[in-house]
C-alpha positions as a printed Julia matrix, in Angstrom:
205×3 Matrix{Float64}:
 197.11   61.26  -6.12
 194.22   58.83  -5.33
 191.11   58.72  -7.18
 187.75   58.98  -5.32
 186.31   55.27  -5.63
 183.4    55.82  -7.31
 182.05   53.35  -4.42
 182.42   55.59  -1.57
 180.03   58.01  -0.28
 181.01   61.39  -0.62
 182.38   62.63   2.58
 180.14   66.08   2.5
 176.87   63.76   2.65
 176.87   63.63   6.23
 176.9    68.08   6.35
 173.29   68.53   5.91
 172.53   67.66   9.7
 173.37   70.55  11.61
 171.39   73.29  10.01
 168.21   70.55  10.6
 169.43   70.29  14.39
 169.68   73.85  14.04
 165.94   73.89  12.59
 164.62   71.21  15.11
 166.44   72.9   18.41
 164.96   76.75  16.99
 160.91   74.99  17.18
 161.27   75.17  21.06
 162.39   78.99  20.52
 159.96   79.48  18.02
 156.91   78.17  20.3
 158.89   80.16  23.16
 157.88   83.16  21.4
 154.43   82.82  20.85
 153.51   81.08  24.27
 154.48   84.81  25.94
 152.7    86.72  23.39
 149.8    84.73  23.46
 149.87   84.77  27.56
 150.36   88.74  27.77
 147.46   88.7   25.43
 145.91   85.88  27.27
 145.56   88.12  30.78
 144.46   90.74  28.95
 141.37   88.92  27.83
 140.9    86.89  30.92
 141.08   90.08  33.0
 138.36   91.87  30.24
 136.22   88.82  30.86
 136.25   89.31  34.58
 135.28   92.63  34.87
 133.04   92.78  31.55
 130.23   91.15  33.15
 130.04   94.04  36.2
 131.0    96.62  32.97
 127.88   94.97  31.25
 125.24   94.99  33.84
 126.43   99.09  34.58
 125.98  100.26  31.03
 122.94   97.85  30.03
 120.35  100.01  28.47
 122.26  103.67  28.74
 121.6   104.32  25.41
 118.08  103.26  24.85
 115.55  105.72  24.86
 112.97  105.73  27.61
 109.97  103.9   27.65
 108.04  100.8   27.83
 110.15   99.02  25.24
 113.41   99.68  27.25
 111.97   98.57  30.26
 111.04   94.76  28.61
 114.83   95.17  26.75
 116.23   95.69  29.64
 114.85   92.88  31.45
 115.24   90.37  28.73
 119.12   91.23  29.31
 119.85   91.51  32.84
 117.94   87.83  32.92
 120.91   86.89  30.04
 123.47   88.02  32.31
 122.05   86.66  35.65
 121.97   83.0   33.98
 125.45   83.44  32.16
 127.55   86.07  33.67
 129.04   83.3   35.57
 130.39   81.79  32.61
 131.95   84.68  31.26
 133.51   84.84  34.9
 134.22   81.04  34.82
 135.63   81.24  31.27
 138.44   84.05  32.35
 139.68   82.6   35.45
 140.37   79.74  32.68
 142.2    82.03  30.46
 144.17   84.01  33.47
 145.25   80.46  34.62
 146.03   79.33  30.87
 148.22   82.28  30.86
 150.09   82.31  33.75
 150.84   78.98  32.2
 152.12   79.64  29.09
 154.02   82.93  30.45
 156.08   80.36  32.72
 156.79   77.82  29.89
 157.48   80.34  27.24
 160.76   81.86  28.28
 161.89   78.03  29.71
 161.81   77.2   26.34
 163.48   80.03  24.56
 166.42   79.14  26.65
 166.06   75.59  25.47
 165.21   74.25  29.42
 163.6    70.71  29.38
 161.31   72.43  32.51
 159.47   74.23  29.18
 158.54   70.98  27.76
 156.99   70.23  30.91
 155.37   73.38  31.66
 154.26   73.6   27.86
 152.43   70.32  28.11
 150.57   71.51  31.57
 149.53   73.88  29.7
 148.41   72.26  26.75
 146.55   69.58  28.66
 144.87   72.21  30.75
 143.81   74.15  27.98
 142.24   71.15  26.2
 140.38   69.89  29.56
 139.05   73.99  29.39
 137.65   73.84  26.33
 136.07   70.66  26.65
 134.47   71.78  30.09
 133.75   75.28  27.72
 131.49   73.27  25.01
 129.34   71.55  27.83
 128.87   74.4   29.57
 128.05   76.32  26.13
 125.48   73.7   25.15
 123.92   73.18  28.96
 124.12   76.82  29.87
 124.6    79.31  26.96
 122.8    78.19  24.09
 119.25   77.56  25.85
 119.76   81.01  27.63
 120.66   82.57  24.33
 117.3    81.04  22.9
 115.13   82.42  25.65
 116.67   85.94  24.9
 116.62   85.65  21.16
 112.96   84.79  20.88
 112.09   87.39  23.54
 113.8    90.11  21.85
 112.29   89.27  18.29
 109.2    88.31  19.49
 107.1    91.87  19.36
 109.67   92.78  16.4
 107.93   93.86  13.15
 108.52   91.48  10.33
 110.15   88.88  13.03
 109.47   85.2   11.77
 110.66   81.33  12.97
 113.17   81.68  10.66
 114.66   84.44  11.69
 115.03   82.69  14.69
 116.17   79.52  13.59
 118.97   81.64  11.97
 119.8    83.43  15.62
 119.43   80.12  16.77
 122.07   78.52  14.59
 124.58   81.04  14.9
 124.35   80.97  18.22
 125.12   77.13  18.31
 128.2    77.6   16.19
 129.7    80.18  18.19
 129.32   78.17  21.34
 131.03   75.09  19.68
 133.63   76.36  17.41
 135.12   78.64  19.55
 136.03   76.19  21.79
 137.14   74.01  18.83
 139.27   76.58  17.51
 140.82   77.08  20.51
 142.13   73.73  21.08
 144.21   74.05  17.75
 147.14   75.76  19.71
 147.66   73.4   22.3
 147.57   70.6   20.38
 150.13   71.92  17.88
 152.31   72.3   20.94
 152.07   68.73  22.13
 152.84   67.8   18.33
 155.44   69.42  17.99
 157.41   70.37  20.74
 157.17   66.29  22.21
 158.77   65.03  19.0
 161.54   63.27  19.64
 164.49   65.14  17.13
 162.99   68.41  19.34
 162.94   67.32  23.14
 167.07   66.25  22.69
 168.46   69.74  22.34
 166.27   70.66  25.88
 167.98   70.42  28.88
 167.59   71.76  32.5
């Protein structure tokens, strides 16, 4: 019988490459997944977004008691929404579109289809370009309109002071930018990932 040179690879060194094709190919599946929950989610929010604002301007002020102080609450807030309800309109036609998106790309690439790649990166392109139109919007629109109401409301508060409008003021800022920053994690992830080269090989049309 020969002897194994001691030279020679092993011949079970090369075995370890199909359960990482396996792991590569299942990414596409794996993103497949969570594109379709995240677009049934997706219309659900954009849809909410849509009709909030009409929902909103219904049921402002039904439970505040009667009186003068209503009256100036109540017209602090419709002037809120009049100035920004068109944003919250604007922001979930974005998401409805966004969703539609990833609800066409998802299944394509559970089934491995190149056509997912392509509809993947649409979407992940898109959905950057929307959150970058999202903070300038937020810092042009939202954020001085959220000032004007925050400083009305708190203004004939008792115990009210700068600071505790600075602090308003601050949040405020945050949520406008981060949650646009936030947002872009996903789709950025996606082009990572799903564009790397030991990934786009397994999909075909």
């Amino acid at each position: 019988m020969d002897e194994p040179s001691p030279y020679q690879s092993p011949a079970s060194s090369g075995m370890p490459s199909m359960p990482l094709e396996g792991a590569e190919s299942g990414a596409a599946q794996a993103f497949g997944v969570i594109h379709i929950i995240f677009g049934v989610f997706g219309i659900l929010i954009g849809v909410w977004n849509v009709v909030g604002v009409y929902l909103s301007e219904s049921m402002n002020g039904i439970a505040m008691p009667a009186g003068p102080e209503r009256e100036r609450l109540l017209e602090v807030q419709q002037r809120y929404l009049a100035e920004v309800g068109w944003v919250s309109i604007m922001t979930g036609i974005f998401i409805l579109v966004l969703s539609v998106l990833l609800l066409i790309s998802g299944p394509k690439l559970w089934k491995k289809k190149a056509s997912g790649l392509r509809w993947s990166n649409r979407y992940a392109w898109m959905s950057i370009a929307t959150k970058l139109v999202s903070i300038v919007v937020g810092l042009l629109v939202v954020l001085p309109a959220s000032r004007e109401m925050t400083e009305a409301l708190i203004k004939d508060m008792a115990g009210s002071s700068d600071t505790m409008a600075g602090f308003m003021s601050v949040g405020s800022s945050l949520g406008v930018l981060l949650g646009p920053i936030f947002g872009m994690v996903y789709p950025v992830l996606a082009l990572i990932l799903l564009n790397r080269p030991s990934v786009t090989r397994f999909l075909q049309d």
